[in-house]
N, C-alpha and C positions, 0 to 999 in steps of 0.2 A: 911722298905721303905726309899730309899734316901729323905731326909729331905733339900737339900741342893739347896732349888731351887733357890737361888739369885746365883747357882754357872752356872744354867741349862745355856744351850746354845740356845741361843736366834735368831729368823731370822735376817737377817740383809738386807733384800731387802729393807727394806727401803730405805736403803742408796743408793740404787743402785739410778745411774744419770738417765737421757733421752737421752741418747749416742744410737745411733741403733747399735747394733751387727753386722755388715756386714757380715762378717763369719759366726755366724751363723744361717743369714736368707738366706748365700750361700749353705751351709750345709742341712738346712733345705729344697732347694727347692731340694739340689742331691739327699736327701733322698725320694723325692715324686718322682723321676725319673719317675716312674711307670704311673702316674699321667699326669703327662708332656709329655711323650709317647703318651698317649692316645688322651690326649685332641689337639696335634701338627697332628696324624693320623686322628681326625675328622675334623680337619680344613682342612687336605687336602683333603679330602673325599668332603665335603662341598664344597670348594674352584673349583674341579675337578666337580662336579654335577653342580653347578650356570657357571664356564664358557661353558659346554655344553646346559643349561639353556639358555642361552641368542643367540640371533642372529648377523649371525655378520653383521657391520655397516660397509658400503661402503662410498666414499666421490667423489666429481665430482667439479673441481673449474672451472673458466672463468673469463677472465679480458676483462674489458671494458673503453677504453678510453673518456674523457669528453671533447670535446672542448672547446676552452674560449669565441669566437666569436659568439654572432647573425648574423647571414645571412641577416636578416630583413631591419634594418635602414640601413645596408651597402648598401644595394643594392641601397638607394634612391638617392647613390654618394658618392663622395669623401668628398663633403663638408659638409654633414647631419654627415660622417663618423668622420670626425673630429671633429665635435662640438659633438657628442656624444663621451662620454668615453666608452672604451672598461668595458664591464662588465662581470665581471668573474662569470665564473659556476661554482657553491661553488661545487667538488664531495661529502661532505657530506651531504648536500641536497639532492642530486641523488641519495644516498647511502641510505637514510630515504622512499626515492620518490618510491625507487625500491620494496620496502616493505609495500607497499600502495597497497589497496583491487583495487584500478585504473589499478594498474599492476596484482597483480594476479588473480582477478576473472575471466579475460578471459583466463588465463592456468587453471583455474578451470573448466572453462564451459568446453571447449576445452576436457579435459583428464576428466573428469567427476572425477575428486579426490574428490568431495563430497560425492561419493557412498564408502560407506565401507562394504568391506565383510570379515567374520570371520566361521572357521570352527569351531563351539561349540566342535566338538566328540573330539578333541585336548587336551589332558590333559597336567597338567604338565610333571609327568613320562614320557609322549611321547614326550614333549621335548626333557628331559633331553636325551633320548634311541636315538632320529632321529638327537640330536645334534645341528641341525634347523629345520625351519619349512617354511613353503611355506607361500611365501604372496603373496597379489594380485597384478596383475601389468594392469596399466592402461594405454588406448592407445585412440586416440580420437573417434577409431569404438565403442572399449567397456574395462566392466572388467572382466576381469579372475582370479578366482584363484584354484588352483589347489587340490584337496581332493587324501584320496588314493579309492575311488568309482568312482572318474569321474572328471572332470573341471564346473565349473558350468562361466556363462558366462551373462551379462548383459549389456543390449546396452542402456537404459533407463530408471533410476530411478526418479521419478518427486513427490512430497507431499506436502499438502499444508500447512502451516503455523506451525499446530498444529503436526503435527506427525514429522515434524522434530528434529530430535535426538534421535526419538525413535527406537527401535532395532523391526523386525519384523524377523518371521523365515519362509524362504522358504523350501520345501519338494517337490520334484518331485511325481506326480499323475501318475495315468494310461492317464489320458486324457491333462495331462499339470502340472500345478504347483496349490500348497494352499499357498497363503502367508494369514499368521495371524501375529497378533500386541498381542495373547492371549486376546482378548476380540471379535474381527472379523476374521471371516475367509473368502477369498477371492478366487474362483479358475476363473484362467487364462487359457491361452493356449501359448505354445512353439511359438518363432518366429513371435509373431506379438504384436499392441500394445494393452497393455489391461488400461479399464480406470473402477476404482473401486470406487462408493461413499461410502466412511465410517461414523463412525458418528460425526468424527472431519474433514473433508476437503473431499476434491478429492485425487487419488493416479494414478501416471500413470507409467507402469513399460513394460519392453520389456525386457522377458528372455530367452535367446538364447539355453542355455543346464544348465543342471542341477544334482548331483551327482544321481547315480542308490541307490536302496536300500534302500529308504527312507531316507537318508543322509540329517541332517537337515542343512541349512546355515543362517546363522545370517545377515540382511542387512541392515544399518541404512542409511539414508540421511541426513550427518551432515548439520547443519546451514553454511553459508559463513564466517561467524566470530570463528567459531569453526575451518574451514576449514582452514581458511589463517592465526591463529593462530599455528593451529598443523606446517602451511610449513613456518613461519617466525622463530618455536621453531627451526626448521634445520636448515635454510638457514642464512649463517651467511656476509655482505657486509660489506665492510671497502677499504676506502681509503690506496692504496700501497704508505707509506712516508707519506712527510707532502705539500702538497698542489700540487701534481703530477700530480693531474688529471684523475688518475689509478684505476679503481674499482675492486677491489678482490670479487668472487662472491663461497660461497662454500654453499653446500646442501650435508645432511647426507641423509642416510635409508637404508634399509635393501637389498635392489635389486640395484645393479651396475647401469644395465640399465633403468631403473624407475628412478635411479637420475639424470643420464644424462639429459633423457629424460625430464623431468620436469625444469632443470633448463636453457633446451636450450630454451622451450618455454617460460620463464621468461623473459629470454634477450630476445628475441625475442618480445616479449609480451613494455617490456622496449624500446626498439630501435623504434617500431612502433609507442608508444605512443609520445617519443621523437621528430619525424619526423612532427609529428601530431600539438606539438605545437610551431616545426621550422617553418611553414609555414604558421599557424594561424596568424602572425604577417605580413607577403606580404600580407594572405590575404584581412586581415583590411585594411589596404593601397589602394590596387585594388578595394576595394568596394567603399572608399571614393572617387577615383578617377572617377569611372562607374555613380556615381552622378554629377561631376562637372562635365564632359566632353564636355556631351550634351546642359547645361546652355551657357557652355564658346562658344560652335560653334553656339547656335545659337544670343549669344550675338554681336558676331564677325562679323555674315551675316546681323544681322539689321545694324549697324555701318558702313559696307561695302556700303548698301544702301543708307545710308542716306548722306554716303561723293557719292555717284556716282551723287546724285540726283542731289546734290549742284554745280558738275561739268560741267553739263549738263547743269545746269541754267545759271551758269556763266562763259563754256567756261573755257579756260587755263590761269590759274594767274600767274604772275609772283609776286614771294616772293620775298622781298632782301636778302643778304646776311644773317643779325642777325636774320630775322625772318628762315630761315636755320636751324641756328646753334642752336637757343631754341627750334629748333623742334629736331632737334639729338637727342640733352643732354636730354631735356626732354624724348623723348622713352629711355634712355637709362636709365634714374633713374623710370620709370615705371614698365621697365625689372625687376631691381632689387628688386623694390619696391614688383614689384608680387613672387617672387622667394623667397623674404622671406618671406612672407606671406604665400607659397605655404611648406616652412619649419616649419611655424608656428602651419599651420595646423597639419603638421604631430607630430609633437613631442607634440602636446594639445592632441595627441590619447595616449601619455603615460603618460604625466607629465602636469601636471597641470600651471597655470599662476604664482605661486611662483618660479618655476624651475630655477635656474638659466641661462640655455639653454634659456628659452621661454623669461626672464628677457632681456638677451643680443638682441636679436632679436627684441625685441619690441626697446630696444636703438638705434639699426641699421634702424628701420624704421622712426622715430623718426626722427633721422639726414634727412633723406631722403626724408621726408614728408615735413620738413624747405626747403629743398634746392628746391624741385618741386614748393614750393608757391612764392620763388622768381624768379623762372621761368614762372610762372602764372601772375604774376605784371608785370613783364617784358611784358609778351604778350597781356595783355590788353589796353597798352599802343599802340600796333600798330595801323594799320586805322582795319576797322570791316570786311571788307570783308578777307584783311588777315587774322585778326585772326580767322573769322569763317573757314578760310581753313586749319589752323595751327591746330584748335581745332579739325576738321572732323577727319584732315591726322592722329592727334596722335589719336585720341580714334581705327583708324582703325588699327593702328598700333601696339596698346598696345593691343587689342584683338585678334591681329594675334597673336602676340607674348606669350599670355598667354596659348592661346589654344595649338597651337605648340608642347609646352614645356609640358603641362599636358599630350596631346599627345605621347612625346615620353618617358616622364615617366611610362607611362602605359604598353607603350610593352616593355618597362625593366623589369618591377615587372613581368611580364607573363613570359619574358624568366627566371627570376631568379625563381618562382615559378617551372617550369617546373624541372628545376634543385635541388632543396631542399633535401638534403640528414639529413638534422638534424643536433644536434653537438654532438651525442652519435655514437661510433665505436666501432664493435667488435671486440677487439687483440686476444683472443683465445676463439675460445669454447667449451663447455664442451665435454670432453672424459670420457672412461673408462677404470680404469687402473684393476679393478677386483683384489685390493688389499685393504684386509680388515682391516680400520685403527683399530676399536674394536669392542669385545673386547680385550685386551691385556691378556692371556688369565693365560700366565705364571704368570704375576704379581698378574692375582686376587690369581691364586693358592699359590704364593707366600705369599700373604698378608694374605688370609686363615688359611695357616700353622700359621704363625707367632701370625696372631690373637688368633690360638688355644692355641698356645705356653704361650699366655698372661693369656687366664681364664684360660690353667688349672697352671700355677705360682702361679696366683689370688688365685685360691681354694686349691693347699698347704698351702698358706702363710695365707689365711682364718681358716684353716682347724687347723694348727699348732698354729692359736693365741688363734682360741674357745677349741681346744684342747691340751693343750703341755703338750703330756708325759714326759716323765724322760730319758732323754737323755745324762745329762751332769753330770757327777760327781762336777766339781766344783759351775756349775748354782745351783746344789743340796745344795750345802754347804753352798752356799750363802744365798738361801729358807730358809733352815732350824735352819742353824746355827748346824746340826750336822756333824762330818767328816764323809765322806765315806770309811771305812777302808778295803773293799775290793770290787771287782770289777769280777766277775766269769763269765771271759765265758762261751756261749753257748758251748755246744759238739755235734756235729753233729752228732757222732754215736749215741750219747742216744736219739736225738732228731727223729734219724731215727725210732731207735723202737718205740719208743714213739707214732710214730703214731698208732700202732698196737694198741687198745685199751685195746685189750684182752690179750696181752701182758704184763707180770707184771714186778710194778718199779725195775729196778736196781739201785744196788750203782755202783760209779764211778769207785770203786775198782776194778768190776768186770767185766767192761764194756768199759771204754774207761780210762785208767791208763796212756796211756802218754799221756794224751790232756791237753791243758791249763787248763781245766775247773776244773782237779783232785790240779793242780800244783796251784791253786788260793784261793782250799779250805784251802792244806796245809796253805799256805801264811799267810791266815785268823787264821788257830788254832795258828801258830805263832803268831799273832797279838796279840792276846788273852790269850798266857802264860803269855806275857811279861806283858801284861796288865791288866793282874787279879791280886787284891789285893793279898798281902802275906796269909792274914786270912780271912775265909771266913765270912761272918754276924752270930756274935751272937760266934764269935768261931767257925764255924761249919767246919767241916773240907773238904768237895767236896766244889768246885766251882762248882754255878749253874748258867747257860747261860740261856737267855729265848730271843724265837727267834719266830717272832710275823710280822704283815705285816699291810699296809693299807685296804686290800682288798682279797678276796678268789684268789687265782690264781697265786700269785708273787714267788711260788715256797719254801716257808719258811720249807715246809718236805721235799723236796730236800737239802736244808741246814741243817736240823737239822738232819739225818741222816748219810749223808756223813760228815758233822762235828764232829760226835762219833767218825765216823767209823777210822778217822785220829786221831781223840783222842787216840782209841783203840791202835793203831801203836805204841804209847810211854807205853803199858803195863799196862795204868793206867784204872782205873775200871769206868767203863763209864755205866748209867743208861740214854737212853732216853725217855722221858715220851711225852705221845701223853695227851694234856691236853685239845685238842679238841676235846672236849666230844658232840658235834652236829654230827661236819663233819668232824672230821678227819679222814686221809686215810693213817698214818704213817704207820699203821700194813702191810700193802701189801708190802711194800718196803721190808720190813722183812720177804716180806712173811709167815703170820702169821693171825691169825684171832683175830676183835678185841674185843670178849668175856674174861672175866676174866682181866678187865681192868681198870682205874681209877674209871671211874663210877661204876663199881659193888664196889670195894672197900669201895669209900665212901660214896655209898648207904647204907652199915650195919647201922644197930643197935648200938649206943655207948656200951650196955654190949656185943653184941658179940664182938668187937675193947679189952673191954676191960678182957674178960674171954681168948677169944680165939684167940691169934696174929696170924693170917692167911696170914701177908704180902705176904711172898714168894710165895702164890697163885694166886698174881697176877700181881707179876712179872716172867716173860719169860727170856728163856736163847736167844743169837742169833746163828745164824751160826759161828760168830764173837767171835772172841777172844775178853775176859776183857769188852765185851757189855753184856747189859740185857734192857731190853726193857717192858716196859708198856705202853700195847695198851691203847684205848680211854674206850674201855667198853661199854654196851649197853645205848644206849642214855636214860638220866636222864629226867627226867620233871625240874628239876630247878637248871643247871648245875652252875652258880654264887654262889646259896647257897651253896652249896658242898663244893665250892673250898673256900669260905669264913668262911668256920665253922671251929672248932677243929681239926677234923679227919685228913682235909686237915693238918694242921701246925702239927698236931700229924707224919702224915706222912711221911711229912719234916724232921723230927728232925729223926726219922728212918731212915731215905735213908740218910741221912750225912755224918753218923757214920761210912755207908758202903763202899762209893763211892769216886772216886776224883772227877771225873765231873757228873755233871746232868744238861742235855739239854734239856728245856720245850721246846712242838712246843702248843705255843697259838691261841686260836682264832683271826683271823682278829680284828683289833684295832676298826673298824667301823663297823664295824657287832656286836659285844659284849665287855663286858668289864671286860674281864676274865683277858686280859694281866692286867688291873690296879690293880689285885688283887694276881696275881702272882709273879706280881715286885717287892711285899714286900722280898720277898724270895732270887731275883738275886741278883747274883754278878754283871751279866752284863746283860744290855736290848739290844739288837739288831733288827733291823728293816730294812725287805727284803723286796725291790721294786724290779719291772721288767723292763729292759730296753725297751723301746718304746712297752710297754704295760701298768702300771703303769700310772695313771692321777697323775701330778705333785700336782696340789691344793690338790690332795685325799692325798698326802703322808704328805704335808705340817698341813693339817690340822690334821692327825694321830697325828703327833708328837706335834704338837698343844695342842692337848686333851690331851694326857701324863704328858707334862709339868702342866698342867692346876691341874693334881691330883698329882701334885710336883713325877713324874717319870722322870730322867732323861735320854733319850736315849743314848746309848754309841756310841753309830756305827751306818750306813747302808749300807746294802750289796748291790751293784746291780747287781742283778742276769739276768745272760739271754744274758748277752751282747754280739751282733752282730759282727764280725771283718768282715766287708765290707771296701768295698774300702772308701767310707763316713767316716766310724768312725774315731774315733781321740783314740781309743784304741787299730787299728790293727797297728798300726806302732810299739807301746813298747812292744806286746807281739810276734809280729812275729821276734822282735831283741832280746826280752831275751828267745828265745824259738824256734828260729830258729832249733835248733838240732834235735828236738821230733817231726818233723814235719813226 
């Protein structure tokens, strides 16, 4: 046994950094190609099923202008128009306002979009097959939607409080319809209305036709808040720029027409409300007016009286000059005096006594109210009969003049009411263009693919980290710490037979002789002259190879026989021993049986070993020149002991004498522990993995365990290997071997 284990060769992955291999997790994904294929085909598969899946999505836009102007206070003049500042109509306010249960409940009531109907007998599958599916479309007679038994149709769905939201299923009867909620069942009759006491509410329903066949249909009567949520999720408004005035108005769903439709009666629904409270504001006006009117005329006719009475008493006065001209001035600052009060009034219907407007106005009377009381001093000073005639003439005058002007303020607010178009416009309304914005249908299939693309990378790259075979000669070396001193491809010819189970092993010799696979083994016996000690252990004069693996499977009787068999070629006398005394299967390759073979041998009795040398009885000639061959032998009960007793080393020292080479094929290193008992014996320990069959850790920790009972591994072979477009081994053999092709 090699003793030399401070010389053994040790892993060196330690050393290895945290550098990622980009190569070869490229390498590794080419190698799943297989993988990638599949899972890239189900995503388009997926991809292709979910865009037939979905329905396609229609879009319907409409812009609406906002003007900046109330109609209102303008109307009450030029001069109310001026003291008030123009007040701008925020459109994002409008843009909020339009999306208000104010505005849609009555395109609710209207198209009844609170009723929903669903065909249950709709499957997915039947999606995906019909590609879409029919929805209902709503119209303000009724709804419809269409089945493949018939249309079913509803002009009337009504429930009280309690059954709202909940789903109820209609079925057409001999005699009309059952709607049930599954706890009641209700029967109606076609075309009229039916009113049902349940045992949560009333239900009032009116249904016009209904699928044949029994065809069930699903009908629920959403809530209003359910309702104008589902048509705010679609409907999407926004200001066109930044302070334009421009409302962008867009609604998705499933039917072209059904959008239009719905979103004309929105603006619609908007423009009327709009209108509603442009004229709200003349109206307030007109009404405060329909109150003073009547006060002011009949204040005007008592005044009127009371100066006629005064004239009559006293006949025609003459006034002077000054008392004249206080009487002007004076109505003339009373005019003003009422005019702003008559502005006063109005703008206290919007703005309160802080306002600044109302602030100013009260200053303006103020002034005006000083200047009438020096006018009032002035006139008391005249004699009494003037001034009681100065006093009649102005109050008559000043109630002419108030009434008047309330007067003809009043049939301005009428005409301007008459006229009130609102300050919302419609610039375009909704059309159908019957182009479907989604789904996009390419993209999902695209993204599908792609996705696929992703798990199955994912699940190489998963696949390859829980599992890494043995794929790399030098990743090997690295692991291990031992060289890989040959490399044998696969042969496709023999691989062909191979499948034939019944079919018995060949050697390479005979089978496929100019394939790399033959040229790789030579390669290897050359390895192995040059690197077999001059003397064998103990003197002995054969070199023995012992050729052993991680695991059952990595082809180590494939190596140990075609490794004779090349041996054989240089003349020299070549014993291969099947030492796989469980499961070996060397003898077939040989075609031979594996009777009369290690195990029977070292099964004897020590006095027959030592009366009767029966070697050559159990050893075999081959077909093969300079070969002989000892099979496994009938399986022992305790093949370790065997090989670890006397007989064994007895045996040894026999077959020495004979031979130049002797190639043990041992048991798997992890299955038994035959090879650690056989290494005592090699010149050289060799160790066969399978390329991308072979578990790296399994080979690592073989050689592990070896080292451990101070065996040194010399070599591994990897056998098996692939020359695909992937490898990194079909470029050097298809250059040095181009010719044998």
């Amino acid at each position: 046994m090699n003793t030399e284990s401070n010389k053994f060769s040790k892993p060196i992955a330690e050393n290895d950094n945290d550098e990622i291999d980009l190569l070869a997790l490229l390498l590794g994904l080419l190698r799943g190609w297989k993988t990638l294929l599949l899972f890239a085909f189900l995503g388009l598969v997926i991809g292709v099923l979910y865009s037939r899946y979905l329905n396609p999505v229609f879009k319907s836009d409409a812009l609406i202008q906002i003007d900046n102007k109330f109609q209102g206070v303008s109307a009450l003049g030029s001069n109310i128009s001026d003291l008030v500042s123009p007040d701008v109509s925020p459109a994002q306010t409008e843009a909020e306002l339009i999306k208000s249960r104010m505005i849609l409940k009555p395109v609710v009531d209207l198209l009844h979009l609170d009723i929903r109907l669903n065909d249950p007998t709709i499957n997915k599958l039947d999606r995906i097959k019909n590609n879409r599916t029919d929805t209902q479309v709503n119209s303000p007679e009724s709804v419809i939607l269409d089945t493949e038994d018939g249309p079913v149709q509803i002009r009337q769905f009504n429930v009280s409080q309690a059954y709202l939201n909940q789903s109820f299923t209609l079925v057409k009867s001999k005699t009309g319809f059952i709607l049930s909620n599954g706890f009641d069942d209700f029967k109606g009759q076609l075309n009229q209305l039916n009113r049902f006491i349940g045992s949560d509410g009333i239900i009032q329903i009116t249904v016009t036709d209904l699928p044949n066949d029994n065809h069930p249909i699903t009908i629920t009567k959403q809530s209003l808040q359910n309702t104008t949520d589902a048509i705010n999720g679609a409907l999407i408004v926004k200001e066109l720029g930044n302070k334009t005035g421009i409302i962008q108005l867009s609604l998705t769903g499933s039917n072209q027409q059904q959008v239009s439709l719905i979103l004309n009666q929105i603006i619609l629904s908007y423009v009327g409300q709009n209108q509603s409270r442009g004229s709200e504001e003349t109206t307030k006006t007109l009404t405060f007016m329909e109150t003073q009117i009547p006060a002011l005329k009949q204040k005007l006719e008592a005044s009127e009286k009371v100066f006629n009475e005064f004239r009559e008493k006293y006949g025609t006065i003459d006034i002077g000059q000054e008392a004249g001209l206080l009487l002007s001035e004076n109505s003339k600052i009373d005019s003003q005096i009422n005019d702003l009060k008559l502005k006063k009034a109005d703008l206290i219907t919007y703005y309160t006594e802080d306002h600044p407007l109302v602030i100013q106005i009260n200053e303006q009377l103020k002034v005006l109210n000083n200047k009438k009381q020096e006018i009032d001093d002035r006139v008391t000073r005249l004699p009494n009969i003037q001034r009681e005639f100065l006093k009649l003439s102005e109050d008559t005058g000043i109630n002419r003049e108030i009434y008047l002007t309330m007067l003809k303020n009043y049939e301005q607010l009428k005409i301007v009411k008459a006229g009130q178009i609102g300050y919302a416009r419609i610039i375009d309304s909704p059309i159908s263009t019957y182009r479907a914005i989604a789904p996009n249908k390419k993209l999902i299939i695209l993204l599908a693919t792609i996705l696929g693309t992703f798990l199955g990378a994912t699940l190489v790259l998963l696949k390859n980290l829980l599992k890494s075979t043995v794929k790399d000669s030098e990743r090997l070396e690295t692991k291990t710490g031992v060289p890989v001193i040959a490399t044998i491809p696969s042969s496709p010819l023999l691989s062909r037979l191979s499948k034939n189970k019944k079919a018995p092993n060949r050697l390479l010799a005979y089978v496929d002789s100019n394939s790399l696979s033959y040229e790789a083994i030579k390669s290897l016996r050359t390895h192995l002259m040059f690197g077999m000690p001059k003397e064998g252990k103990a003197g002995q004069r054969a070199k023995v190879i012992l050729i052993s693996g991680e695991s059952p499977g990595v082809g180590k009787s494939f190596i140990s026989a075609n490794l004779a068999e090349v041996f054989g070629q240089l003349n020299t006398k070549v014993l291969v021993i099947d030492a796989d005394m469980r499961l070996g299967e060397l003898h077939k390759i040989f075609n031979m049986d594996q009777d009369n073979g290690l195990a029977d041998y070292l099964s004897q009795k020590n006095d027959e070993l030592q009366v009767d040398d029966n070697l050559a009885d159990f050893i075999h000639s081959t077909s093969m020149d300079h070969i002989d061959f000892m099979p496994r032998g009938k399986h022992p009960h305790n093949p370790v002991s065997l090989l670890a007793g006397d007989s064994f080393r007895g045996l040894m020292t026999q077959l020495n004498a004979y031979y130049d080479y002797i190639v043990i094929d041992s048991p798997p290193i992890l299955a038994a522990s035959d090879a650690i008992i056989l290494s005592q014996y090699a010149d050289k320990v060799l160790m066969v993995t399978r390329y991308e069959k072979s578990i790296e850790g399994q080979l690592v920790y073989a050689i592990k365990q070896l080292n451990k009972a101070n065996v040194r591994v010399d070599g591994i072979i990897l056998n098996d290997v692939k020359q695909g477009l992937m490898s990194k081994y079909s470029y050097n053999y298809s250059y040095a071997y181009g010719s044998n092709k």
